[in-house]
NULOLUM-86026 format. One line per 3 residues: number of its first residue (from 1); their letters; for each residue x, y, z of C-alpha. Coordinates in nm, 4 decimals. Layout:
// residues N
NUM> a> X Y Z  ... .
//
This chain:
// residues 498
1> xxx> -2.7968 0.0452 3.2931  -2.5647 0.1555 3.5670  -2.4251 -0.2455 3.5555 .
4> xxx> -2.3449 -0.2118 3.1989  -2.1830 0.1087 3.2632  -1.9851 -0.0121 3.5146 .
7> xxx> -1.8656 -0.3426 3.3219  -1.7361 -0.0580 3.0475  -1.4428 0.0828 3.2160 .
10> xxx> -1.0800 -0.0344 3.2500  -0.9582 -0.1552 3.5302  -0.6493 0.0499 3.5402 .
13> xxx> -0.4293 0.3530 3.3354  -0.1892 0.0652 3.2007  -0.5006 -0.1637 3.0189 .
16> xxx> -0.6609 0.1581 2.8349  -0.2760 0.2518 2.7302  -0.2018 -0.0920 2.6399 .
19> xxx> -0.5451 -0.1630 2.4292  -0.4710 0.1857 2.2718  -0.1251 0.0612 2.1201 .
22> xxx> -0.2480 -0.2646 2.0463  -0.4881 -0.0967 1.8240  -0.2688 0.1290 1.6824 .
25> xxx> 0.0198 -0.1322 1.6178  -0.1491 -0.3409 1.3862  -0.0898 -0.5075 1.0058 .
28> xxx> -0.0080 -0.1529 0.8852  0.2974 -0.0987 1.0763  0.4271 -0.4516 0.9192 .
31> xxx> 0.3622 -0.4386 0.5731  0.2540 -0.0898 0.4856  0.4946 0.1295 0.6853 .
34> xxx> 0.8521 0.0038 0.5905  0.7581 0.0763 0.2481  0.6280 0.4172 0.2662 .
37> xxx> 0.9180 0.5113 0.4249  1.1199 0.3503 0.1525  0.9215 0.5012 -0.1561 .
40> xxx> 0.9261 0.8158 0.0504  1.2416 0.9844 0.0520  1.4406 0.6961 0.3078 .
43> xxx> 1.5881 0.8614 0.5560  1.4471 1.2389 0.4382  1.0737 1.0730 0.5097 .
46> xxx> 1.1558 1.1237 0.8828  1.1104 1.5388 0.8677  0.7156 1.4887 0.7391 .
49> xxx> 0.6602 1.1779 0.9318  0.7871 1.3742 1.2799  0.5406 1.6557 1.1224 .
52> xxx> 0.2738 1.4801 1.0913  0.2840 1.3067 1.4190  0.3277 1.6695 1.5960 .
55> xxx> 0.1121 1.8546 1.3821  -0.1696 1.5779 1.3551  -0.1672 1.2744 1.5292 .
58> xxx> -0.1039 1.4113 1.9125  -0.3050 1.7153 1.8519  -0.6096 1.4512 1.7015 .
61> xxx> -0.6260 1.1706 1.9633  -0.6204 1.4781 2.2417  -0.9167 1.5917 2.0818 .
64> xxx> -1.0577 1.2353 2.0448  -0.9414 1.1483 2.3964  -1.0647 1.4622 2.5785 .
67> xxx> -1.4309 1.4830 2.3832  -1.4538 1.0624 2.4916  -1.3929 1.1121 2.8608 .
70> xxx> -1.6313 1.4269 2.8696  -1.9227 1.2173 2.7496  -1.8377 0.8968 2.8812 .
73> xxx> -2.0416 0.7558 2.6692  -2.0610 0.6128 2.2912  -1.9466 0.7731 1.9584 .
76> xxx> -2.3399 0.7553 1.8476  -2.4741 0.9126 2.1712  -2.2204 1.2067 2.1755 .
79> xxx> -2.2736 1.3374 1.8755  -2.6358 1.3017 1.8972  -2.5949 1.5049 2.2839 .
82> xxx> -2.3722 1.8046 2.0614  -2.6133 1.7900 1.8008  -2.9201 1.5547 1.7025 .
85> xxx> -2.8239 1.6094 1.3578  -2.5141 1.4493 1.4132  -2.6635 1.1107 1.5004 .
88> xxx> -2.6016 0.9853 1.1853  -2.2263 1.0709 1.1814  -2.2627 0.9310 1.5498 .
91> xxx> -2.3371 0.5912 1.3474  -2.1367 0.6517 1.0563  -1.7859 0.6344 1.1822 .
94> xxx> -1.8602 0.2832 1.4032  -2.0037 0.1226 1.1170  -1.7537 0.1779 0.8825 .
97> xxx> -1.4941 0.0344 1.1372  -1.6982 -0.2344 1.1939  -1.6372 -0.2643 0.7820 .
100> xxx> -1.2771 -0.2683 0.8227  -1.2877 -0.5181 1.0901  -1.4926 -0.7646 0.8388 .
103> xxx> -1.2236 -0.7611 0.6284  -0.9695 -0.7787 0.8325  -1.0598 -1.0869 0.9395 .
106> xxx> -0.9965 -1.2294 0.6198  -0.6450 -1.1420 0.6259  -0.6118 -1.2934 1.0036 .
109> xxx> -0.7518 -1.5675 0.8147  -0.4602 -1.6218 0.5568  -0.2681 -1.5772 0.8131 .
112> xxx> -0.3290 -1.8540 1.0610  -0.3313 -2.0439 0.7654  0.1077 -1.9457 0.6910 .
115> xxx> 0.1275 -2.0189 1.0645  0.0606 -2.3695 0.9776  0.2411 -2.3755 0.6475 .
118> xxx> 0.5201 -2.2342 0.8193  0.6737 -2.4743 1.0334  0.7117 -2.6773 0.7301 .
121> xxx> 0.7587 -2.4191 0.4630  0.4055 -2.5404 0.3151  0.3820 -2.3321 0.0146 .
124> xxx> 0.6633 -2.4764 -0.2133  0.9099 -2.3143 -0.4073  0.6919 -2.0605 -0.5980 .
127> xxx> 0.4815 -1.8927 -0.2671  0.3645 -1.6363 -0.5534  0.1626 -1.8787 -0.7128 .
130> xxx> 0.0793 -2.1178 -0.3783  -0.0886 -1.7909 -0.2664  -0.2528 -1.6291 -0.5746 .
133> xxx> -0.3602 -1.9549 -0.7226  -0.3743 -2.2249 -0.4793  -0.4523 -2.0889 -0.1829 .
136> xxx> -0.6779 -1.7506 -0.2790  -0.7888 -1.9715 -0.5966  -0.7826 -1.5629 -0.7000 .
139> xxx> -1.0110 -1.4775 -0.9925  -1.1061 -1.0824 -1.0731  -1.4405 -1.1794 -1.2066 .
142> xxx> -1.7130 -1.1124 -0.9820  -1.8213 -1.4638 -1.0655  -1.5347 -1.6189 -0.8389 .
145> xxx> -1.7967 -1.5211 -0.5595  -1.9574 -1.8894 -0.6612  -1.6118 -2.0508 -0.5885 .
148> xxx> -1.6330 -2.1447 -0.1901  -1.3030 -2.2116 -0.0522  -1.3588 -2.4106 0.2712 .
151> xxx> -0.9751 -2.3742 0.4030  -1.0209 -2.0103 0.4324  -1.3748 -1.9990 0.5841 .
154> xxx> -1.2162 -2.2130 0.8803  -0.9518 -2.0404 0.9151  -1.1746 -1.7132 0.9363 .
157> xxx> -1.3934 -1.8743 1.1268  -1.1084 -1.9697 1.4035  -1.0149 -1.5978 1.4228 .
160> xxx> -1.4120 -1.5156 1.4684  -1.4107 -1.7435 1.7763  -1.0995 -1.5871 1.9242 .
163> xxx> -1.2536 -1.2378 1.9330  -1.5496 -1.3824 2.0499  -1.4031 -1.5200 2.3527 .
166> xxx> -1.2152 -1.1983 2.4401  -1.4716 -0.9613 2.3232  -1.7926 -1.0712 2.4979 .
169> xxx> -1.6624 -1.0779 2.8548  -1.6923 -0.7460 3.0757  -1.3651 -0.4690 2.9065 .
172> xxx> -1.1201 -0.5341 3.1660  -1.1513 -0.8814 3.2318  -1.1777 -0.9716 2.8777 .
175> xxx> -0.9937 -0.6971 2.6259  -0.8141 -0.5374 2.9235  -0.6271 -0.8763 3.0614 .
178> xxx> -0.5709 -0.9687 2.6886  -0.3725 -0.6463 2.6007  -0.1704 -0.6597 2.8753 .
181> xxx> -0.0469 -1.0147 2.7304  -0.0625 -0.9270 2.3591  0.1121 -0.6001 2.3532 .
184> xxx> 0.4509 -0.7319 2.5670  0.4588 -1.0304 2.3334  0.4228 -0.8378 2.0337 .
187> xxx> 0.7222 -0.6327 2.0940  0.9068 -0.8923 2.2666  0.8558 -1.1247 1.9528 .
190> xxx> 0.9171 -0.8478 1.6821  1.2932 -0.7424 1.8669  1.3747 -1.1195 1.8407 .
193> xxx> 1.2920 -1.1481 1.4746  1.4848 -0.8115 1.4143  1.7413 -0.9003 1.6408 .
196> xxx> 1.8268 -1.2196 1.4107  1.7400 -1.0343 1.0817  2.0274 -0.7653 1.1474 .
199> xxx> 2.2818 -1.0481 1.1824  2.2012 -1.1941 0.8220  2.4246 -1.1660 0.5507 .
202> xxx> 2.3462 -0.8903 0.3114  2.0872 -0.6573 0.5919  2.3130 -0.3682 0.6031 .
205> xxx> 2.2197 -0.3771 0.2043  1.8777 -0.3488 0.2646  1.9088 -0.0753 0.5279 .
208> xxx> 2.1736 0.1401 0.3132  1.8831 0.1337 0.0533  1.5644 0.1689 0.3234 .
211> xxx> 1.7645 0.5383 0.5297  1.9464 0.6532 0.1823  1.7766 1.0012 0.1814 .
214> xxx> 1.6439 1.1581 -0.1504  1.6628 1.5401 0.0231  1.5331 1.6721 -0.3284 .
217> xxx> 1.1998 1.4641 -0.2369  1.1111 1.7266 0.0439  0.9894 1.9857 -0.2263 .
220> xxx> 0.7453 1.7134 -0.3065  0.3647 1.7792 -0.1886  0.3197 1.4040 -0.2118 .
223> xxx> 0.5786 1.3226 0.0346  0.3899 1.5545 0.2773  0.0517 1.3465 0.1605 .
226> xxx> 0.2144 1.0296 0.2504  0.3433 1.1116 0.5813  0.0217 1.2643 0.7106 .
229> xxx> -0.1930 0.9708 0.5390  0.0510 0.7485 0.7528  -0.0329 0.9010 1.0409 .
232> xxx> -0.3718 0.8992 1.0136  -0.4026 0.4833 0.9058  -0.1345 0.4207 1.1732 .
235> xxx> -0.2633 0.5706 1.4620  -0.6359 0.4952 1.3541  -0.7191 0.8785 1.4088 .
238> xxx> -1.1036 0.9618 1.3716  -1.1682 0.6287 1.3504  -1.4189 0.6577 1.7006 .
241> xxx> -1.1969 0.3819 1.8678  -0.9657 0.6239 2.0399  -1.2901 0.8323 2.1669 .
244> xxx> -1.4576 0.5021 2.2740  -1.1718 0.3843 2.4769  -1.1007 0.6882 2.6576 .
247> xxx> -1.4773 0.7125 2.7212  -1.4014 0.3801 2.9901  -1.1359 0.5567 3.1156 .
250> xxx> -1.0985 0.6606 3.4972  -1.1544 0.9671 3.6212  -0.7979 1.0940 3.6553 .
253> xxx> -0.6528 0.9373 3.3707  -0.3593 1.1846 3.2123  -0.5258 1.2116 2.8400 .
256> xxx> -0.2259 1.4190 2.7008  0.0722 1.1935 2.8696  -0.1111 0.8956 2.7496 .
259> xxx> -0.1587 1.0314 2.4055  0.2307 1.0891 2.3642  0.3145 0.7333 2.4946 .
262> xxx> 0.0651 0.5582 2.2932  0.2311 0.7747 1.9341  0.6144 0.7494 2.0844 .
265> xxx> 0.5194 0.3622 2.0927  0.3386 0.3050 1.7825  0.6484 0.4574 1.6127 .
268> xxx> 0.8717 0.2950 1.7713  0.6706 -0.0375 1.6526  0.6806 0.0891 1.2862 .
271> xxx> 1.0222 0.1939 1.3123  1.1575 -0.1487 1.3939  0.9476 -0.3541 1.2364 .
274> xxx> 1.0924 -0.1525 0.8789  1.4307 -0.2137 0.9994  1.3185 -0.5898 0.9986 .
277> xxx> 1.1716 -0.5722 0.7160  1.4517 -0.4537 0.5316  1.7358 -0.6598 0.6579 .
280> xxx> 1.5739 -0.9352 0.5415  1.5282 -0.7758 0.1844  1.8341 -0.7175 0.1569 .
283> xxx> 1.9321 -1.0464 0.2464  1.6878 -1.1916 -0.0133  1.8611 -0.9014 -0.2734 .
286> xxx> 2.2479 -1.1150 -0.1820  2.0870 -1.4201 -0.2498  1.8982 -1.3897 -0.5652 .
289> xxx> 2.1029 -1.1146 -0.7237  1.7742 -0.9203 -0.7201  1.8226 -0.5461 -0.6429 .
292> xxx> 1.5987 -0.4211 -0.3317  1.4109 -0.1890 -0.5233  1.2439 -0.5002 -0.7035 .
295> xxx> 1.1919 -0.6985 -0.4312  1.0127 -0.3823 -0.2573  0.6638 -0.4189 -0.2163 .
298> xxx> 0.3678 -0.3761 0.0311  0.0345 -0.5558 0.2032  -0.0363 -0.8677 0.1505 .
301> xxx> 0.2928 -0.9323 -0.1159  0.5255 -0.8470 0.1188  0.3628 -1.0810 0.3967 .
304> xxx> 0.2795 -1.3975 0.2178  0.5182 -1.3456 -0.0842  0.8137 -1.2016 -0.0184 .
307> xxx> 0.8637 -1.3492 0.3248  0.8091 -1.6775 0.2412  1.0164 -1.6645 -0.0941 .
310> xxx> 1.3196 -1.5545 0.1577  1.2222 -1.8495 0.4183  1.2551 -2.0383 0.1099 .
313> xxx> 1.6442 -2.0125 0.1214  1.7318 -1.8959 0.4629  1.7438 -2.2576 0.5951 .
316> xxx> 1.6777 -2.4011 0.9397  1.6439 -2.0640 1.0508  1.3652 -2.0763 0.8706 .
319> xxx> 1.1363 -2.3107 1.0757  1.2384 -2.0438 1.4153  1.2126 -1.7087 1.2299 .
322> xxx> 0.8874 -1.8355 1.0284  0.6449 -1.9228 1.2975  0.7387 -1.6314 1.4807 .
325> xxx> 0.6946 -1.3725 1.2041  0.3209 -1.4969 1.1034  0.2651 -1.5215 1.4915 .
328> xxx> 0.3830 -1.1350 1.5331  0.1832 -1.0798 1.2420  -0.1339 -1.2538 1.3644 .
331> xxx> -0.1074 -1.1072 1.7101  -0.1100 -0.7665 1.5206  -0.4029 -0.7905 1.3312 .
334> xxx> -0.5908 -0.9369 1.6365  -0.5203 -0.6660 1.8943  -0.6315 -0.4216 1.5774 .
337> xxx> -0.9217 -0.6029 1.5180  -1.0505 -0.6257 1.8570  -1.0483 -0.2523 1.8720 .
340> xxx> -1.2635 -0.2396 1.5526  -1.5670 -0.4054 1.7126  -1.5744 -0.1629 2.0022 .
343> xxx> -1.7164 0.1837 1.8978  -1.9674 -0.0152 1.7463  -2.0912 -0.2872 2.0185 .
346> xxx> -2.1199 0.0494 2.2422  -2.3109 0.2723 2.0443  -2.5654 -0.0167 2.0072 .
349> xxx> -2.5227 -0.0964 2.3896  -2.6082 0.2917 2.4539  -2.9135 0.2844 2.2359 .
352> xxx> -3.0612 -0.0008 2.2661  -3.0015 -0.1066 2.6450  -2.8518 -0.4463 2.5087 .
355> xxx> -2.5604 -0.6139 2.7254  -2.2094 -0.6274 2.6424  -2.2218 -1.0144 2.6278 .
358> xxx> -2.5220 -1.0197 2.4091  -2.4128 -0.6978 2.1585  -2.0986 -0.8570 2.0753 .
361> xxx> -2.2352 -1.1980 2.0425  -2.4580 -1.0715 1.7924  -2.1968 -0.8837 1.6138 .
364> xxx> -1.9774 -1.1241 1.5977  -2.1906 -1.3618 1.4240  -2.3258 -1.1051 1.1875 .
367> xxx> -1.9734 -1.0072 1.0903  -1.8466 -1.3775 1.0847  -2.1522 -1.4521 0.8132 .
370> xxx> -2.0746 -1.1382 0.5700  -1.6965 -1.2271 0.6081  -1.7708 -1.5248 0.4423 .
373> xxx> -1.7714 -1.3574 0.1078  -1.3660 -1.2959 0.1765  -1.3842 -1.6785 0.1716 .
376> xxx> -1.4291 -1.7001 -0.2609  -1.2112 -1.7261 -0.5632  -1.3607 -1.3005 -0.6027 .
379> xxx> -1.2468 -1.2196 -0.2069  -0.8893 -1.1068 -0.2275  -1.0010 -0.8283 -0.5506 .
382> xxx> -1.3347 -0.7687 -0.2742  -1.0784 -0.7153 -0.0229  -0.8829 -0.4611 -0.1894 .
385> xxx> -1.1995 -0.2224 -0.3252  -1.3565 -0.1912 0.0268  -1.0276 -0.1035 0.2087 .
388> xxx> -0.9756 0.1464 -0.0727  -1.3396 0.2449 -0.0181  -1.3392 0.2784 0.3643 .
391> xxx> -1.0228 0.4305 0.3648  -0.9578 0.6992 0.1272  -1.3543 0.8139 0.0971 .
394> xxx> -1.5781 0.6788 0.3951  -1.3545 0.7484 0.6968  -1.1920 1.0840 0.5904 .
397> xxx> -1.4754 1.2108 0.5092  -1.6284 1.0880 0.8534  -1.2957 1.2434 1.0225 .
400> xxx> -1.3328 1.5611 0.8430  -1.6706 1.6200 0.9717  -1.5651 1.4724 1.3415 .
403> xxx> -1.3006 1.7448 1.3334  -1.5354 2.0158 1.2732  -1.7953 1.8139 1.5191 .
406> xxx> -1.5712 1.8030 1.8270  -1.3736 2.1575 1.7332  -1.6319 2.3763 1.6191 .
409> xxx> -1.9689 2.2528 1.7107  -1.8860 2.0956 2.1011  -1.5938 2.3862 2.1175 .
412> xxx> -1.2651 2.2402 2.2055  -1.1376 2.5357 2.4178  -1.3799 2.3653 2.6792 .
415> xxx> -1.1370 2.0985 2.6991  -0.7939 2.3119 2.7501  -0.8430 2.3683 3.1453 .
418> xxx> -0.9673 1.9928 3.2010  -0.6723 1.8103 3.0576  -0.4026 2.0096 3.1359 .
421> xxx> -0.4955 2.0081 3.5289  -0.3999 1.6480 3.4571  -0.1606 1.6400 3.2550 .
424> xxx> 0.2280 1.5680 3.3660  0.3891 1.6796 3.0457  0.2622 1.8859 2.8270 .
427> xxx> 0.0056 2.1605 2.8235  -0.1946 2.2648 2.5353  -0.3528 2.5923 2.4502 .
430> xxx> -0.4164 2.8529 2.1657  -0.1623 2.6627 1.9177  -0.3676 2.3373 2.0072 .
433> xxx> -0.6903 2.4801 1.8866  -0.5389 2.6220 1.5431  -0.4586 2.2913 1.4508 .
436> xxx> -0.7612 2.1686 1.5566  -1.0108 2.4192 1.4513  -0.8251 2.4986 1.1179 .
439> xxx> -0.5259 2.3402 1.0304  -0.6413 1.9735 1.0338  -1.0079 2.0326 0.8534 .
442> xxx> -0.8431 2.1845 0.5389  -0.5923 1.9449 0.5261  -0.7994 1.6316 0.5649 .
445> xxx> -1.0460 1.7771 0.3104  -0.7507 1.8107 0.0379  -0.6496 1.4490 0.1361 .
448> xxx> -1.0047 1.3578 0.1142  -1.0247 1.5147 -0.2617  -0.7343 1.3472 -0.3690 .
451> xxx> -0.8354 1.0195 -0.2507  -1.1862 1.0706 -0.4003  -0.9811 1.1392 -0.7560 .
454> xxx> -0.7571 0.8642 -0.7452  -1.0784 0.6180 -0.6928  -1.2535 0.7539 -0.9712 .
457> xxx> -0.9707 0.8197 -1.2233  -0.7548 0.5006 -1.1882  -1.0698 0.2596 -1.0685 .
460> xxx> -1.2257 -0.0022 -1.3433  -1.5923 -0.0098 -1.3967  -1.5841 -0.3237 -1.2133 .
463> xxx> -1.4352 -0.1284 -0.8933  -1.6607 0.1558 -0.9228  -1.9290 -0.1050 -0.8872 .
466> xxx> -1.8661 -0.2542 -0.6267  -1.7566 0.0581 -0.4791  -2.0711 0.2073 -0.4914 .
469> xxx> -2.2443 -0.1675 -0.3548  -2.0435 -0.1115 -0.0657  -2.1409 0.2768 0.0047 .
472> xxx> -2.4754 0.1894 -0.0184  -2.4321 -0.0945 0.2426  -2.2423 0.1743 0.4434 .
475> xxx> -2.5027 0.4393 0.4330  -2.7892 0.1742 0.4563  -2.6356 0.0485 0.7685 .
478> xxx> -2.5878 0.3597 0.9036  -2.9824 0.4974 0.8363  -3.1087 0.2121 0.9968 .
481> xxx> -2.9076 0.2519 1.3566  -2.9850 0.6158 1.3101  -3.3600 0.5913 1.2516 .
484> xxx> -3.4317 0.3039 1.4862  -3.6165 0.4263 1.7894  -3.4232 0.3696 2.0952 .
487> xxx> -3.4728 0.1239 2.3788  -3.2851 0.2597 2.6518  -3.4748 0.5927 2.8306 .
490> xxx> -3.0893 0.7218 2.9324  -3.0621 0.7789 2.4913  -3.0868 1.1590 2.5108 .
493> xxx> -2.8930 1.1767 2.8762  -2.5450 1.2204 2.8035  -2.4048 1.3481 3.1141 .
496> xxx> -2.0756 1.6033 3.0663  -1.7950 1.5999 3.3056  -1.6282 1.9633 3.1147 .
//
């Protein structure tokens, strides 16, 4: 077991900073942040969203960060070391990731797919109904699950390989040497697509509209709501992955710097990418005589709709600026998906005594089979009900109860003396454990109501179906690892290092 353990641990500071923002950057920062901001307030977004980031997201991942290197050990085998009640939480959180990362790989899928239809602007004059109809085949009947559509299962499939060959190798040589390409290139291609986006005609259109601030909006709970609910998808907070990749850390890694470098470059990341994304709207807004506020939109409109539709008349700039947006976008969802797999592949590693090579091997091909549903005429409406699912119910609720987990239960204030003998910037203290022990629990839980409403209320009997299908393959899941008696005799040793 000590071999496995080994294999587990970056090789330096830079990979475990680098994975973290590759996990954090991912598909939301492109096509769910610029509009947010946008439907937000503009410019008067930025007061909540520097909130949120100071009164959540740093104080969070330190938690997260701090509880993973005291354990140095899996999501599933620290809970069940603070409390063997827990153990099922311990299972919960990884599972549902691994969820999201099912998914996920449909849209990677699509994507590789515009990569190809890019260089030659493959999807016609009407992308809207190339993508809906032709491509997706899309049908909202849950009989479109009969309707195979082979393009898309090879395209998934493609993807599925790709994390395979990173994933299965030993964490530094594999996901560690990967990052350190990924990231770089991520940013490097994003300021070259922004870079020529500012110089089109009709940008500084788009970004009067994207900063205009609506002050009056501040009085607005919702605004607040969005912000923090930004945060939390952006940075991926509670989600186990932060805890599982500071449990390979080194033993004098700088938790709190990190966790301020890894937020400063998220947002940085979102920040540009909306200033991309809106220089290019309103380029699309001179062209067509559209206003911006029509041609707004989020997920996967904005990427293989609207983008296209403006590729459509932007001319041979089109075949440069093209292949390198569905590349940025690709490379985004893949260094977010890789970090999906993780928390799970390590719990099971922990439990069972199964190697890194062979965990993710099976995973992989387990996920890759269920995927395949994504790959029917019923996938895209599939899609959307299990992120909505996951998201606004599952994982909040899984946060919420990690909160009270790491705060209450393991006692945070353990953690104060530890990481700020490390830490270079900042220290934290009392105000740290407010937010942690209080502020953030009764927050999440009214997030976690409101989500829960808007499911129910707005959701067709359809959704709520296959809603509920999916809990009960969540919670299934999640009994199963829980109840299964483990393999490896080091289960119940968790050693602490606060």
């Amino acid at each position: 077991m000590e071999i496995m353990a080994d294999k587990n641990e970056w090789g330096s500071n830079l990979s475990f900073i680098l994975a973290m923002i590759g996990s954090a950057v991912g598909l939301g920062n492109i096509w769910r942040y610029p509009y947010v901001l946008y439907s937000n307030g503009g410019g008067a977004f930025y007061i909540p969203y520097i909130v949120a980031i100071l009164l959540m997201g740093i104080p969070f991942l330190i938690l997260e960060y701090g509880v993973g290197y005291n354990f140095k050990s899996s999501f599933a085998k620290a809970a069940r070391k603070i409390n063997s009640k827990f153990e099922y939480l311990g299972w919960l959180l990884p599972v549902a990731v691994f969820m999201i990362m099912i998914y996920y790989s449909a849209i990677l899928g699509w994507d590789g797919i515009y990569i190809i239809l890019s260089f030659f602007k493959g999807w016609g004059a009407d992308p809207n109904t190339y993508f809906t109809t032709t491509l997706l085949q899309a049908s909202s009947s849950y009989t479109g699950l009969l309707n195979f559509i082979p393009i898309i299962a090879v395209a998934m499939l493609v993807g599925w390989v790709i994390i395979w060959f990173i994933s299965h190798r030993d964490l530094e040589s594999g996901l560690g040497k990967v990052s350190k390409v990924l990231v770089p290139a991520l940013f490097i291609i994003m300021v070259i697509i922004v870079g020529f986006s500012l110089t089109l005609p009709g940008a500084s259109v788009g970004l009067a509209e994207l900063f205009h601030p609506d002050w009056s909006l501040l009085g607005n709970f919702e605004i607040w709501m969005a912000a923090f609910g930004q945060i939390i998808f952006s940075l991926s907070l509670g989600m186990s992955i932060a805890f599982t990749y500071a449990s390979y850390t080194k033993d004098d890694a700088d938790l709190i710097t990190n966790t301020i470098s890894i937020a400063f470059a998220n947002s940085l990341f979102e920040n540009f990418a909306a200033l991309g994304v809106f220089s290019i709207l309103g380029y699309m807004s001179m062209q067509s005589g559209t206003a911006v506020a029509d041609l707004v939109t989020q997920g996967t409109g904005l990427v293989f709709i609207v983008y296209p539709t403006v590729f459509n008349v932007l001319g041979q700039w089109a075949y440069v600026l093209g292949p390198l947006f569905f590349l940025t976008v690709y490379l985004a969802g893949l260094t977010s998906i890789l970090s999906t797999i993780e928390p799970l592949s390590f719990s099971i590693q922990n439990k069972f005594g199964l190697t890194r090579k062979r965990t993710m091997t099976i995973l992989i091909i387990v996920g890759a089979l269920i995927s395949m549903v994504y790959a029917t005429s019923f996938g895209g409406d599939f899609l959307g009900y299990v992120d909505t699912f996951i998201n606004q119910i599952a994982l909040l609720l899984g946060v919420i109860i990690e909160c009270i987990l790491f705060a209450w239960v393991f006692k945070a204030d353990k953690l104060i003396d530890f990481l700020n003998k490390r830490s270079k910037t900042i220290k934290v203290g009392g105000w740290w454990l407010v937010i942690v022990k209080y502020i953030l629990p009764i927050f999440l839980s009214v997030v976690w109501i409101g989500g829960m409403f808007d499911v129910i209320a707005g959701g067709t009997m359809e959704q709520l179906v296959f809603t509920l299908l999916t809990a009960m393959l969540l919670f299934g899941a999640t009994l199963v690892f829980t109840i299964l008696p483990a393999k490896n005799p080091d289960w119940d040793n968790a050693e602490e290092r606060v």
